[in-house]
VEXDREN-2710 file (C-alpha; in Angstrom, 1 decimal):
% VEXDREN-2710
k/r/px/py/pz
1/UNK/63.1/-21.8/-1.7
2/UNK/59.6/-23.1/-2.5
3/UNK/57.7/-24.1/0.5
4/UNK/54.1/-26.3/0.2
5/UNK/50.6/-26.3/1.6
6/UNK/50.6/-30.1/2.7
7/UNK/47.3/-31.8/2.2
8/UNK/48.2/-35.5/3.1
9/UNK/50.0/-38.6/2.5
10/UNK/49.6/-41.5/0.1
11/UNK/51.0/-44.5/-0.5
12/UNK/51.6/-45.5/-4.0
13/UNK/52.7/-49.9/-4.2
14/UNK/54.2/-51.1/-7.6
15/UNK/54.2/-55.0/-8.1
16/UNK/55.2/-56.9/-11.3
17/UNK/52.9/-59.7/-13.3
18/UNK/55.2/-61.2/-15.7
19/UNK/53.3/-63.2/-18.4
20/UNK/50.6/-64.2/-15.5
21/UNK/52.4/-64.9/-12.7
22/UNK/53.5/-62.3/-10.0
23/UNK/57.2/-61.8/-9.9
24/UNK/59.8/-59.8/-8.4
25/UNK/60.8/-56.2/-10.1
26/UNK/64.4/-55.1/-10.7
27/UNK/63.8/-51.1/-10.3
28/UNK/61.2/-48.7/-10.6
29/UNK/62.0/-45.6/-12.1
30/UNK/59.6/-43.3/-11.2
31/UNK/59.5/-39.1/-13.0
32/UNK/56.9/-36.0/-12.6
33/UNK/56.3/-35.3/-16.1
34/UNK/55.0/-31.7/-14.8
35/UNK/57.9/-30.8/-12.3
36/UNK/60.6/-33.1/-13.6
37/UNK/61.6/-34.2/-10.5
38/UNK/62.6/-37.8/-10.6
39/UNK/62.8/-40.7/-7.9
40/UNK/64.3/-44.8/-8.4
41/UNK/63.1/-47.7/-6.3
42/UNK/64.4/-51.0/-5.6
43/UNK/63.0/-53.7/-4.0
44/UNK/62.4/-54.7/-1.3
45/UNK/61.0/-50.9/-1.2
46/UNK/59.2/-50.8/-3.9
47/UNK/56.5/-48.4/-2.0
48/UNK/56.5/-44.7/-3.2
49/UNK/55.1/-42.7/-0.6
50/UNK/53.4/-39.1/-2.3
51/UNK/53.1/-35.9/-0.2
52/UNK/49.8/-33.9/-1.9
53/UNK/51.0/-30.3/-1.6
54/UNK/50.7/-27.0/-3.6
55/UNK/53.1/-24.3/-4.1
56/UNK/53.3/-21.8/-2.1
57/UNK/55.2/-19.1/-0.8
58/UNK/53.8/-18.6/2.8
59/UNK/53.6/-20.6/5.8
60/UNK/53.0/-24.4/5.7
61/UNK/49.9/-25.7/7.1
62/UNK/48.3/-28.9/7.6
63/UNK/44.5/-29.5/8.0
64/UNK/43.1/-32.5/10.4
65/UNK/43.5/-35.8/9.4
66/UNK/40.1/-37.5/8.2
67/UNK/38.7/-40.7/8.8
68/UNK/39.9/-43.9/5.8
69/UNK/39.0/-47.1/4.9
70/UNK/41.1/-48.4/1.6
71/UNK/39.6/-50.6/-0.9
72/UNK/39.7/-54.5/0.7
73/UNK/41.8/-57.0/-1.1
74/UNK/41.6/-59.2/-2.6
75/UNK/38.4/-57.8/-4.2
76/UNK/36.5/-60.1/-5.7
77/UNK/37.3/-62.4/-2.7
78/UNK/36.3/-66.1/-2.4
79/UNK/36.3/-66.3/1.4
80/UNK/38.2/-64.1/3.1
81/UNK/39.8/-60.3/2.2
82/UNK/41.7/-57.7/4.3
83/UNK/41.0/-53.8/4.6
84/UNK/43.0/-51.2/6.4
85/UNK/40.8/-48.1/8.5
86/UNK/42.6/-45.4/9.8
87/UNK/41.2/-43.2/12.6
88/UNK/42.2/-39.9/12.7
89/UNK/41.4/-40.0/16.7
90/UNK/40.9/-42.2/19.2
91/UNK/36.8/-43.1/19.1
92/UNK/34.5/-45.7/19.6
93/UNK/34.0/-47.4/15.7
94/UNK/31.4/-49.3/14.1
95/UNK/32.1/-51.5/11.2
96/UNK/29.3/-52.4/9.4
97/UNK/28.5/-55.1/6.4
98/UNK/25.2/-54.6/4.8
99/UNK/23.9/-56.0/1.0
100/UNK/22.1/-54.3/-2.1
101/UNK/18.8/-54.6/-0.1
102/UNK/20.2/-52.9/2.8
103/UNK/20.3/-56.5/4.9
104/UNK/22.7/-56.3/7.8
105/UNK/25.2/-59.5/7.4
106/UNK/27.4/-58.2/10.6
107/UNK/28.5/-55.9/12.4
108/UNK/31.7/-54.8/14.2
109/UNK/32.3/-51.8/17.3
110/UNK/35.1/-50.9/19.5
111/UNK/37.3/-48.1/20.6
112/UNK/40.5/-48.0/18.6
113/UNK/43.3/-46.0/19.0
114/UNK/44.3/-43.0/16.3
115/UNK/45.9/-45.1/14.2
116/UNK/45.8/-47.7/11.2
117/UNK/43.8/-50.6/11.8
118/UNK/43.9/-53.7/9.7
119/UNK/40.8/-56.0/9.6
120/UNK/40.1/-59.5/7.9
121/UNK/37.1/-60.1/6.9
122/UNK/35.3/-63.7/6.2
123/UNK/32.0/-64.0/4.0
124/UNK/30.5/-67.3/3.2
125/UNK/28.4/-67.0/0.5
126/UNK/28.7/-64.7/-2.8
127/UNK/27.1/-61.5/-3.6
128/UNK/27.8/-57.3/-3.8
129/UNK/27.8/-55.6/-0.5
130/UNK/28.6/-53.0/1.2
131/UNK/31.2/-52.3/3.9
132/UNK/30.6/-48.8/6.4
133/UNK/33.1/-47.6/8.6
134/UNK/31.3/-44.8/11.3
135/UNK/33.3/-43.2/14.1
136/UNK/31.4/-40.2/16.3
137/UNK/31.8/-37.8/13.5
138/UNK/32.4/-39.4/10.0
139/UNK/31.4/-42.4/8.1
140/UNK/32.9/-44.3/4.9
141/UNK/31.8/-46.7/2.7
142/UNK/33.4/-48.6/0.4
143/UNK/31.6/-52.0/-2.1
144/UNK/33.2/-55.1/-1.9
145/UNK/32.6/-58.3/-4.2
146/UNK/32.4/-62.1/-2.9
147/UNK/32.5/-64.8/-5.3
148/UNK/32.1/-67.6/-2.4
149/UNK/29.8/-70.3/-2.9
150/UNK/29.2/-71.3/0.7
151/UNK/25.6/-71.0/2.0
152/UNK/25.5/-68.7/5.2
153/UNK/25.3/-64.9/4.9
154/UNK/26.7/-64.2/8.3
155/UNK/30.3/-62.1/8.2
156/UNK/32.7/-61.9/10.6
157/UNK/35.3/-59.3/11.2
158/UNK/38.8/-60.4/12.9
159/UNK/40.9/-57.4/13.6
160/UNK/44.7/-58.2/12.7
161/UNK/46.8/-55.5/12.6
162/UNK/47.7/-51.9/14.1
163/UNK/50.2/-49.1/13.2
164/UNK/50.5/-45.7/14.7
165/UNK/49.8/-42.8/12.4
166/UNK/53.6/-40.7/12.0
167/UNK/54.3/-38.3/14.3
168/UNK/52.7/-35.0/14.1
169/UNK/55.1/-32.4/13.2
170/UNK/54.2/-28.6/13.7
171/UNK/55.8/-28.3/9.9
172/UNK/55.6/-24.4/10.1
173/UNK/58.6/-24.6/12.6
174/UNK/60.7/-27.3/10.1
175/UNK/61.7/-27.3/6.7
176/UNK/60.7/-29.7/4.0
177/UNK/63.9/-31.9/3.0
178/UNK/64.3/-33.1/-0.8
179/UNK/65.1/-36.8/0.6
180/UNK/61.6/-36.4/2.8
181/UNK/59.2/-35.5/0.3
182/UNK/58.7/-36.3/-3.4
183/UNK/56.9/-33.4/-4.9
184/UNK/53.6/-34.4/-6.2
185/UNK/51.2/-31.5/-7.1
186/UNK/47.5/-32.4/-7.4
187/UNK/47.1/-33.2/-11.4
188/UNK/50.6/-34.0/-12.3
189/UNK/51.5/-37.0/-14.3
190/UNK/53.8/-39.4/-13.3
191/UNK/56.1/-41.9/-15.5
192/UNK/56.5/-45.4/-13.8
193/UNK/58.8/-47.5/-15.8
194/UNK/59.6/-50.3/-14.4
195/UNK/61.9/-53.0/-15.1
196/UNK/62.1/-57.2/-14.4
197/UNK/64.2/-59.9/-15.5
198/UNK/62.8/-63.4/-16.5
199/UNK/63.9/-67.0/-15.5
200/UNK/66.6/-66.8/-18.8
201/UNK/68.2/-63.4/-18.3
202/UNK/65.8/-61.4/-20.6
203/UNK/65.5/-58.3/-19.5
204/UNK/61.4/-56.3/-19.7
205/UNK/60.5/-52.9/-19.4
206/UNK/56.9/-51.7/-18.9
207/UNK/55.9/-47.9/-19.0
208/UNK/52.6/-46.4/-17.5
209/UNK/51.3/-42.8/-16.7
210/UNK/49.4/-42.2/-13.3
211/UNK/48.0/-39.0/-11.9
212/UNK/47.1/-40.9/-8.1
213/UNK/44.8/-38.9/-6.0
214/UNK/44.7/-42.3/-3.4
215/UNK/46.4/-45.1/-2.0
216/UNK/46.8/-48.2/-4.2
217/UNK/48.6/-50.7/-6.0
218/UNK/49.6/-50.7/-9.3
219/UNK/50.0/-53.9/-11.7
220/UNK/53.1/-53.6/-14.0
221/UNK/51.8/-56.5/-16.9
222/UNK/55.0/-57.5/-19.0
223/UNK/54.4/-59.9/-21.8
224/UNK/50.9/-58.7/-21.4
225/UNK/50.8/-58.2/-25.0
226/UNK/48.3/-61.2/-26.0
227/UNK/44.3/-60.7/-25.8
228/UNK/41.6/-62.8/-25.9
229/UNK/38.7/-63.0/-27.9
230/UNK/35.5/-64.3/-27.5
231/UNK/33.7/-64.9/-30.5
232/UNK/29.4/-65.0/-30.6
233/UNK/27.8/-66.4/-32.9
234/UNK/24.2/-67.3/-32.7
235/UNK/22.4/-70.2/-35.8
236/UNK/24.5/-71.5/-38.7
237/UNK/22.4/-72.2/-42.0
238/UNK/23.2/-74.6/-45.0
239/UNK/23.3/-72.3/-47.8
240/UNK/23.1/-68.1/-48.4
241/UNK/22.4/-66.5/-44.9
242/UNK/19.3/-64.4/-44.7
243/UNK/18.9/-63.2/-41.6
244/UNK/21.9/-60.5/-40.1
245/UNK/22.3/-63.1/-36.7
246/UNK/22.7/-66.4/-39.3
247/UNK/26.3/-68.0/-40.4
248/UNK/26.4/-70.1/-43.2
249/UNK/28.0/-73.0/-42.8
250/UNK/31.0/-71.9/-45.4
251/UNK/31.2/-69.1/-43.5
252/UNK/31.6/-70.7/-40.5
253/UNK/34.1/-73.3/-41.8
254/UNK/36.2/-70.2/-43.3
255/UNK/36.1/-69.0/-40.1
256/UNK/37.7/-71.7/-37.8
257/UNK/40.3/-72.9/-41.1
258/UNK/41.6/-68.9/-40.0
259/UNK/41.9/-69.2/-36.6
260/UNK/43.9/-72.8/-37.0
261/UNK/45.6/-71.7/-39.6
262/UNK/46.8/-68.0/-37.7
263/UNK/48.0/-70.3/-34.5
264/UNK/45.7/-68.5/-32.2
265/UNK/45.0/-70.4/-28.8
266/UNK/42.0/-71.9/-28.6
267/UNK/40.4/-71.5/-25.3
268/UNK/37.4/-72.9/-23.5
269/UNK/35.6/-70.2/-21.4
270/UNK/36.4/-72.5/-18.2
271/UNK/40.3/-71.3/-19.3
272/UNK/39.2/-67.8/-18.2
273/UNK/39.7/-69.1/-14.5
274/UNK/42.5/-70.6/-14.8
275/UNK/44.6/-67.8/-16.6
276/UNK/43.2/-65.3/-14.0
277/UNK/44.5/-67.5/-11.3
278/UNK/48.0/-67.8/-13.0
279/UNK/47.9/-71.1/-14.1
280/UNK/47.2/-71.1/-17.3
281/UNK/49.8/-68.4/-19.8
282/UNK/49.1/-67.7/-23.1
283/UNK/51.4/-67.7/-26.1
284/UNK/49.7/-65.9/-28.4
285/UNK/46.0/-64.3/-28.5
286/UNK/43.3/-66.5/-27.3
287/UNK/40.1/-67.1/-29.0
288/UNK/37.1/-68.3/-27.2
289/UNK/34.1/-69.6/-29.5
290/UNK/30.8/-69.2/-28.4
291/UNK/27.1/-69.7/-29.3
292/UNK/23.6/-68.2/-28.4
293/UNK/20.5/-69.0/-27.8
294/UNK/20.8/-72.9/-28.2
295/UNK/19.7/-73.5/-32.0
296/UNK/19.5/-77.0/-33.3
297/UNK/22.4/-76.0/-35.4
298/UNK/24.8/-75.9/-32.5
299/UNK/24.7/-79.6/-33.0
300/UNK/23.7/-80.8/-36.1
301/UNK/26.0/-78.0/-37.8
302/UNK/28.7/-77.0/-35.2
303/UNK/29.2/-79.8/-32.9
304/UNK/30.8/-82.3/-36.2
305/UNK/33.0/-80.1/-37.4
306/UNK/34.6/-78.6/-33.8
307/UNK/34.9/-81.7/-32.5
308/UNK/36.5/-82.7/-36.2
309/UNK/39.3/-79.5/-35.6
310/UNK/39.2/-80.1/-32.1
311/UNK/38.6/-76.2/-31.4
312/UNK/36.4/-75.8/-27.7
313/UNK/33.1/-74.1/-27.7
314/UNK/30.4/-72.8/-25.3
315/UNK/27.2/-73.2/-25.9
316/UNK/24.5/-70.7/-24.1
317/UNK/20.7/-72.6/-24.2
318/UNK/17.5/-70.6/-23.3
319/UNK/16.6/-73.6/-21.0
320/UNK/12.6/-73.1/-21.5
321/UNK/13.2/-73.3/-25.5
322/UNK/15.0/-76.8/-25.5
323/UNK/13.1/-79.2/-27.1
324/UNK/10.8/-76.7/-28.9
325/UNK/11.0/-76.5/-32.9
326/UNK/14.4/-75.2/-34.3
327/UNK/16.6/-75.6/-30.4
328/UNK/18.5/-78.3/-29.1
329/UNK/17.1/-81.3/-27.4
330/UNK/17.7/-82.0/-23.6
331/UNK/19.9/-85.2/-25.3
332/UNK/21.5/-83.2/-27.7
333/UNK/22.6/-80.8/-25.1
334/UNK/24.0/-83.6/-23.0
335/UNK/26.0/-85.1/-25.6
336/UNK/27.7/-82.2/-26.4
337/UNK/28.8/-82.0/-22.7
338/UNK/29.9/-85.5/-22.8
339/UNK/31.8/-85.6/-25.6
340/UNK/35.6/-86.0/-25.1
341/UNK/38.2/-85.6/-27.4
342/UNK/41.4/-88.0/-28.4
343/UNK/43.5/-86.5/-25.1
344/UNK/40.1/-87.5/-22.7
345/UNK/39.3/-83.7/-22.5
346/UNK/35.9/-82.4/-22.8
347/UNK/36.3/-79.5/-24.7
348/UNK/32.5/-78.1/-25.3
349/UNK/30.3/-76.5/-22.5
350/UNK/26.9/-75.8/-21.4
351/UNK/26.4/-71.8/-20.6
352/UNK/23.0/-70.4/-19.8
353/UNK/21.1/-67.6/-21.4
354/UNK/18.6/-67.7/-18.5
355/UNK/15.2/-69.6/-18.8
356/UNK/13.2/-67.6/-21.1
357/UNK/15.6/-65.0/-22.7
358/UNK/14.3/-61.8/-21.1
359/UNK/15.7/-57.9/-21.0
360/UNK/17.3/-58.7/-17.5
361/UNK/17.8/-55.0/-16.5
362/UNK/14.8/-53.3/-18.2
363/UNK/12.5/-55.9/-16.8
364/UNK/12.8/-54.0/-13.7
365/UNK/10.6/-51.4/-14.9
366/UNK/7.8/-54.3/-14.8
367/UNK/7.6/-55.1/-11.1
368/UNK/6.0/-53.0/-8.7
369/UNK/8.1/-53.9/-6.0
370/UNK/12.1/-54.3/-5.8
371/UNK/12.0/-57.9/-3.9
372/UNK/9.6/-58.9/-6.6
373/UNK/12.7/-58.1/-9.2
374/UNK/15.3/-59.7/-7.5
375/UNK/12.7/-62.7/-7.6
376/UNK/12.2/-62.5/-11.0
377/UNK/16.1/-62.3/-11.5
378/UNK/16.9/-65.7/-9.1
379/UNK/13.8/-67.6/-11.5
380/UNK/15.7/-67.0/-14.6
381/UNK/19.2/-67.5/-13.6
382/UNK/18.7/-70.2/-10.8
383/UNK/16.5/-71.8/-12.5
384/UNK/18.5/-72.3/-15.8
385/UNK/21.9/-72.9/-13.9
386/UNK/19.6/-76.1/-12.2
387/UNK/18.8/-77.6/-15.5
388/UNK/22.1/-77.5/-17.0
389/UNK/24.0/-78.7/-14.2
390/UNK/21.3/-81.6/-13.4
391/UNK/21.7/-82.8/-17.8
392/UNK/25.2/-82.1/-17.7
393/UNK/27.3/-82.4/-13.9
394/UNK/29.5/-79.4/-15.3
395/UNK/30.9/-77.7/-12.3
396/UNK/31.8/-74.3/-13.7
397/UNK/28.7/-72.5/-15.4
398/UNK/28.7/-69.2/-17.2
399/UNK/25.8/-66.8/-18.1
400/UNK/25.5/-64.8/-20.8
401/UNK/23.1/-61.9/-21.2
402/UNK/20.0/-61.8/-23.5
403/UNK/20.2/-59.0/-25.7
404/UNK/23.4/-57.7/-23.8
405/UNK/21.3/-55.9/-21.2
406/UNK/22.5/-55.2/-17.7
407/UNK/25.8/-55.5/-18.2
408/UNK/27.6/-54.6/-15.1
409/UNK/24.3/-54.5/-13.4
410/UNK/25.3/-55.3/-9.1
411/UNK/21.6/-56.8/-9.6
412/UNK/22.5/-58.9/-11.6
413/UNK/25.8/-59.7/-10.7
414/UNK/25.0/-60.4/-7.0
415/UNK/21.8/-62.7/-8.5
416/UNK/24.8/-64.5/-10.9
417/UNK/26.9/-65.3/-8.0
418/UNK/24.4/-66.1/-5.2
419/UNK/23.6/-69.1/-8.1
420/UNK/26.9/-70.4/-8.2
421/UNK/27.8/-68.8/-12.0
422/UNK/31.6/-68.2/-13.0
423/UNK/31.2/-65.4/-14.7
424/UNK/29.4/-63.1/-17.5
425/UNK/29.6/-62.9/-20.5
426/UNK/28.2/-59.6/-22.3
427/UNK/27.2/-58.0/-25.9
428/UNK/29.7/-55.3/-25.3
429/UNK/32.8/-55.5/-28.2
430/UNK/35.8/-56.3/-27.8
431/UNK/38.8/-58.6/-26.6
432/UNK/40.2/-58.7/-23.2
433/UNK/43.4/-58.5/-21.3
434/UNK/44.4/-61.3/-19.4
435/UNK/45.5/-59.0/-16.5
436/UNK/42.5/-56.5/-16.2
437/UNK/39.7/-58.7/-17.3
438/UNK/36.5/-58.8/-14.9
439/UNK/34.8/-61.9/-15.5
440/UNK/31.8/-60.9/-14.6
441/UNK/31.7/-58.2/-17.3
442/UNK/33.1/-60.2/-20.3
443/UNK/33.0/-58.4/-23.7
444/UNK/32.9/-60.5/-26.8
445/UNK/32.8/-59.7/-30.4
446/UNK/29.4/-60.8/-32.6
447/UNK/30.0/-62.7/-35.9
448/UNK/27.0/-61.8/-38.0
449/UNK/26.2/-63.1/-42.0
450/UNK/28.1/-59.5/-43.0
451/UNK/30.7/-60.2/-40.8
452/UNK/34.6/-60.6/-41.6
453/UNK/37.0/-63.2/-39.4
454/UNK/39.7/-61.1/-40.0
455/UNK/37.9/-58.0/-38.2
456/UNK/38.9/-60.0/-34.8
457/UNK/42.8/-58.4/-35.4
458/UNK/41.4/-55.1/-34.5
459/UNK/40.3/-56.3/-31.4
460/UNK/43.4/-58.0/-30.6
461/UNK/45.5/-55.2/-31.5
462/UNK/44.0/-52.7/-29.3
END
């Protein structure tokens, strides 16, 4: 009989999104694709707990347990998320909170037992930081995201929650049972198939392949199979385009007749919060339309003809080039927020694309000192955010990146937060899925003068 080397426990959680919304699963069928050996959940135990081991044929040994901390959720959080430690011993523990500048926002110490220890953790305002866990002889750290918009910095740590760590057992003396242990080698592949029933009796499967080398939870999306597009352009020209970042204007009309005419669901980037929250579903791929940079176009050219279709739009402005020659006038920018169609809705927004249109990452290289960057980074994306929302009142602003640069930047991100942004939307291809989309790193898909509608299905499609 095949005995194990036994390197540790983890915990492997299955849950089930069904077209947005979280819903119960049926089964889990769960197979090692390298040993074969096979395993089926049903709920409410829909937790598959993984022995790490390697074959062996001498005696079984374990080593000492290590110091955790597990990845808080929810992450992002708006006010409050949860993380579990567990201590290996008992030992006095400090929990510490710090952000990118190395800013201590609170701080947590106490002697726990050996033992899982849950904590809650409550942040006012947004940013990326940085949570430490430190006992007498280790230390962990794991980042954390807050998308609150409150004002103070302070954090506060509640703990919630304890659970002994199982038994020690000397396993050399005891044998390893079948019904104990599912055998998990480090690098197999599993097969999770799992299966869920909808409110009228149809029946879903959804099939994924994980090699887990950690605790977590795993989403199972069914009906997942819509995406969502969002589409940049950046001026619209009467006539022949001549420049590669020009549409012309029968171009452009060509392109919205195709997305009316191919029933896709046309979205306004404020819909991104809501299908992420699971209120809004879509029916088929979305489509998102969206322009840069602010050109007099948006409304002279644009603006008649969406609001004629009644297809949503975003419009990113360079706030220090309205009113110059060739942009959008302060007016013009606040009648397109105004406008409201036939059903009272206003279906066109006001995005920045900062105050003067800089390389936001690269710039970096400019200053001599890091504070004087993050200064730099608050001018142009605070500053921006306070001009739109003093023209317009819209509550839910989005940034999008000049020249794509510093896409998934924590600089960046933490700057677009602290200012009270939405989300971000970047120069990186591509369509998104509803389940697995990070807001704040938003791909989209350029429309150029060469450019074909029809190249969106590729997008979609994959």
């Amino acid at each position: 009989m095949m005995t194990f080397f036994v390197f540790g426990q983890i915990e492997i959680a299955f849950t089930g999104k069904l077209d947005g919304y979280h819903h119960p699963l049926d089964s889990i069928h769960i197979r090692n694709l390298t040993t074969g050996k096979e395993r089926i959940l049903y709920p409410p135990d829909t937790l598959l707990l993984i022995t790490l081991t390697t074959g062996s044929e001498n005696s079984i040994a374990m080593p000492a347990p290590l110091l955790d901390i597990r990845q808080n959720y929810p992450n992002p959080f708006s006010v409050q998320t949860n993380f579990i430690v567990s201590i290996p011993y008992r030992d006095h523990v400090f929990l510490t909170l710090f952000d990118l500048s190395g800013r201590i926002l609170g701080r947590y110490q106490g002697h726990l037992e050996e033992g899982e220890h849950t904590f809650e953790l409550s942040k006012g305002n947004a940013g990326v930081f940085f949570l430490e866990v430190k006992t007498s002889t280790e230390a962990r750290t794991i980042r954390m995201i807050s998308s609150g918009f409150g004002t103070s910095s302070r954090a506060v740590f509640n703990h919630t929650g304890f659970s002994s760590l199982p038994a020690k057992v000397d396993l050399a003396q005891s044998e390893l049972k079948d019904s104990e242990v599912f055998e998990y080698n480090e690098g197999d592949l599993l097969e999770v198939k799992g299966y869920i029933t909808d409110s009228v009796q149809v029946a879903h499967t959804r099939l994924i392949t994980i090699d887990p080398d950690e605790s977590k939870t795993y989403f199972l999306g069914f009906g997942d199979k819509f995406r969502i597009a969002i589409l940049m352009y950046h001026e619209l020209v009467e006539g022949e385009a001549e420049d590669l970042y020009e549409r012309s204007m029968e171009d452009f009309e060509n392109d919205m007749m195709y997305l009316l005419e191919n029933d896709f669901h046309l979205l306004s980037i404020n819909d991104l919060l809501l299908i992420e929250r699971g209120e809004m579903v879509l029916q088929s791929h979305g489509v998102i339309v969206t322009f840069d940079d602010g050109f007099a176009s948006d409304y002279h050219l644009a603006f008649p003809l969406l609001k004629e279709l009644d297809i949503p739009a975003t419009f990113f402005i360079v706030t220090e080039w309205v009113g110059t020659t060739g942009f959008l006038t302060w007016p013009e920018v606040w009648l397109l927020s105004q406008y409201e169609n036939d059903e009272g809705s206003r279906i066109f927004s006001i995005g920045s694309h900062t105050s003067s249109h800089p390389f936001l990452e690269q710039s970096a290289e400019n200053f001599g000192n890091h504070d004087d960057y993050l200064a730099f980074l608050n001018a142009e994306l605070g500053d921006s955010k306070e001009w739109i929302v003093d023209v317009t009142g819209q509550e839910h602003i989005f940034l999008a990146l000049p020249y794509g640069d510093g896409a998934e930047n924590p600089h960046i991100i933490e700057t677009a937060l602290a200012n009270g942004y939405h989300g971000i939307r970047t120069s990186r291809w591509g369509a998104e899925k509803p389940f697995e989309m990070d807001l704040f790193v938003l791909r989209s898909i350029p429309i150029l003068s060469t450019s074909s509608i029809d190249g969106i299905q590729y997008y979609l499609s994959n």
